[in-house]
N, C-alpha and C positions, 0 to 999 in steps of 0.2 A: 169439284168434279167427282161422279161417281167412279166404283174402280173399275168398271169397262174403259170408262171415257179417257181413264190416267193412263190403262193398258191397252187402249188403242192408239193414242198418240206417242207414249215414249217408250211400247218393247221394241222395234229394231233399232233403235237407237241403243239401245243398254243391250240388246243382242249383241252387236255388231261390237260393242265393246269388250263383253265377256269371251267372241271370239279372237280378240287382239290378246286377250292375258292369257288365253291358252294361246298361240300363235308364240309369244314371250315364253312361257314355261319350256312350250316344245322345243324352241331355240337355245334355251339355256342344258335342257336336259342330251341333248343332242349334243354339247359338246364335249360330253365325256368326261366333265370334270365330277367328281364325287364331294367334295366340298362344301357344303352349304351356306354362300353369302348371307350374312345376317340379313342383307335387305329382302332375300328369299323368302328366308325366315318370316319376316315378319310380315311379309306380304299373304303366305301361306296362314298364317295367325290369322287375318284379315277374311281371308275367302272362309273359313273357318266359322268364322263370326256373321259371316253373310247365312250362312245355314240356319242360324238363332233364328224362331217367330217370334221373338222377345221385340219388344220396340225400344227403338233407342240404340241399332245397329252403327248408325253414323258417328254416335259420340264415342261410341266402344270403338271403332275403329282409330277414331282421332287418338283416342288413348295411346293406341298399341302403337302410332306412328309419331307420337307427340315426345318432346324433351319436360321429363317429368320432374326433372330437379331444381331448385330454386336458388341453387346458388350460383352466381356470376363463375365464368369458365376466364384463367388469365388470356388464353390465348385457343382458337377454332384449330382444327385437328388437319382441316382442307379449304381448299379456295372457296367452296360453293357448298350449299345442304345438299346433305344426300336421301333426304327424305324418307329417313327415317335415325335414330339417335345407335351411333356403332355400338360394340361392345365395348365396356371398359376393357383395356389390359394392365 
């Protein structure tokens, strides 16, 4: 596909997204907390990386959300992934 023909079939689709993650921020900013959840964090890291003309923005993202250590954990911190790896304490 030429890059008209990519960018006529899939921007409102990836519009429509971009407007649910601000939709998400303003929800979160809105609640007056001043705290910054890691998962914020690294989601803001992410939109970040989306600014790069560099190629190869997808792998860079996987990085920032991926579990980069290699050694077996005894025991999960929670029921379910939170999609993205917490802070140590």
């Amino acid at each position: 596909m030429t890059k008209k023909e990519i960018v006529d079939q899939y921007f409102l689709e990836h519009r429509a997204k971009l407007l649910d993650i601000a939709a998400f921020l303003d929800r979160i900013d809105r609640s007056g907390e001043t705290d910054a959840d890691f998962r914020i964090k690294a989601l803001m890291r992410c939109i970040k990386e989306l600014e790069s003309e560099k190629e190869g923005r997808t792998e860079r993202i996987l990085g920032i959300l991926s579990d980069q250590t290699t050694e077996p954990i005894d025991h999960a911190g929670m029921k379910g992934a939170c999609g993205v790896v917490p802070p140590t304490s």
